[in-house]
C-alpha positions as CSV (number, residue, x, y, z in Angstrom):
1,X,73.1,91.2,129.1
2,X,71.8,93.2,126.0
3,X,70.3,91.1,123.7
4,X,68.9,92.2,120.4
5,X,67.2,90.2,117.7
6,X,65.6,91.3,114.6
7,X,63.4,89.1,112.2
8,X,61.1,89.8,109.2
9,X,63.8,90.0,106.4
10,X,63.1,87.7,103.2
11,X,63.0,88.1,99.8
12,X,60.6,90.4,97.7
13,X,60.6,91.8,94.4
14,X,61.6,96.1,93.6
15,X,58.3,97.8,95.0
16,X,57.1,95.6,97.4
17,X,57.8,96.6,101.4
18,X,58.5,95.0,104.3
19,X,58.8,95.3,108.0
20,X,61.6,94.3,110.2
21,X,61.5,93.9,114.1
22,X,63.9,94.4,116.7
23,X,63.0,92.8,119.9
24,X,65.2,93.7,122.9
25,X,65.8,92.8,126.4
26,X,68.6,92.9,129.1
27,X,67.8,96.6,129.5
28,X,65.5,99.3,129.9
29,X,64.3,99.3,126.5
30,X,62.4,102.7,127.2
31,X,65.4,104.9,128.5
32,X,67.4,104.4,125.4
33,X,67.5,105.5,121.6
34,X,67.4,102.9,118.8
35,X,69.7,102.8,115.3
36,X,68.9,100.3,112.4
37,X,71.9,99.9,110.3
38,X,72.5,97.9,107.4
39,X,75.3,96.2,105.6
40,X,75.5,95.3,101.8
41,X,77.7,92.8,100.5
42,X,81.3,94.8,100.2
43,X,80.2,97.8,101.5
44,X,80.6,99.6,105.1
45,X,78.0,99.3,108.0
46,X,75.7,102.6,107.6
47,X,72.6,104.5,109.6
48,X,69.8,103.8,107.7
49,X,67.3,105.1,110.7
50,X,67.0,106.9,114.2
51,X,64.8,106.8,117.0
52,X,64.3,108.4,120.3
53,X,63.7,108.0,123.5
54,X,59.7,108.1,123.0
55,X,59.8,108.7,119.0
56,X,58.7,112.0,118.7
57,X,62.6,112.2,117.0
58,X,63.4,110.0,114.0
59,X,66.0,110.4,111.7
60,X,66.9,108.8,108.1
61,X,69.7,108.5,105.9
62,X,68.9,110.6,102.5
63,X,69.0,107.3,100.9
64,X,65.8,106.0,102.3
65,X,64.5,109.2,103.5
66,X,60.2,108.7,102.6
67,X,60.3,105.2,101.5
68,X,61.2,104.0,105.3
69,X,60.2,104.4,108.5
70,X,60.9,103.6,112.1
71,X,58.8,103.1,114.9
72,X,58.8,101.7,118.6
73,X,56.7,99.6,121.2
74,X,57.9,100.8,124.7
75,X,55.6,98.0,125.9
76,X,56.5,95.8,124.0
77,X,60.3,96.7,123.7
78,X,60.3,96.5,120.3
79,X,61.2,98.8,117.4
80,X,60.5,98.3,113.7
81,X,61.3,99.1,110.2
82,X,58.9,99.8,107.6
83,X,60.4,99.3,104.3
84,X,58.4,100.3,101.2
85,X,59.0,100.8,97.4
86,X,62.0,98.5,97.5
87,X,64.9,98.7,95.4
88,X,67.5,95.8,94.7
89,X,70.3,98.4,96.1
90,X,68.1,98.1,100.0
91,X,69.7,94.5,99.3
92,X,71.7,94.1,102.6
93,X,71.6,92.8,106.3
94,X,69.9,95.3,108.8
95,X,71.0,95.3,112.0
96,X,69.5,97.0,114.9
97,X,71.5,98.9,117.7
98,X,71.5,100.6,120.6
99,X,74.2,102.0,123.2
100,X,73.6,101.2,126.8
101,X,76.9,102.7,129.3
102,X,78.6,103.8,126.1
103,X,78.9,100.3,124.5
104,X,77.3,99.2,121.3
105,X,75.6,96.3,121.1
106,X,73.8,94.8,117.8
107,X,71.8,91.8,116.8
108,X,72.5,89.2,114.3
109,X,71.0,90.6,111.6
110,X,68.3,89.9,109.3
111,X,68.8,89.3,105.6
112,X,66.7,91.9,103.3
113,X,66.9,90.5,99.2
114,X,64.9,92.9,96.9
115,X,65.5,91.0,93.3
116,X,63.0,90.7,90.3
């Protein structure tokens, strides 16, 4: 079955940058696009960034548009999130996701804390 698992949140002050990691199997991680989302305390589930197929396509929400950016390892069938200049309202758990046969499937999450 799909599994999805991300890592490399933590805590970090406004400024700093991260990088989170998705690491997938049950599927053929090449043949299929790849969403992180994230979800702030309160607040809805959003896109935060888009990748295709091979990556030559990405896509961003406005709100992180130039700070973030998403790549992928077909080998490795992993895709990642470069976080950097931080704010505290990037605060949230980011998920990744992907659709295989029309469902969704998503990780557990991993906790992102930007706080001075």
């Amino acid at each position: 079955q799909v599994q999805l698992v991300e890592s490399g949140g933590g805590l970090v002050q406004p400024g700093e940058s991260l990088r989170l990691s998705c690491a997938a199997s049950g599927f053929t991680f090449s043949r299929y696009a790849m969403t992180w989302y994230r979800q702030a305390p309160g607040k809805e589930r959003e896109m935060v960034a888009f990748i295709s197929i091979t990556g030559g396509f990405t896509n961003y929400a406005d709100r992180v548009k130039g700070r973030f950016i998403i790549s992928r390892d077909n080998a490795k069938n992993t895709v990642y999130l470069q976080m950097n200049s931080l704010k505290p309202e990037d605060t949230a758990v980011y998920y990744c996701n992907v659709r295989v046969a029309g469902i969704g499937s998503w990780g557990q999450g991993t906790q992102v804390t930007v706080s001075s």
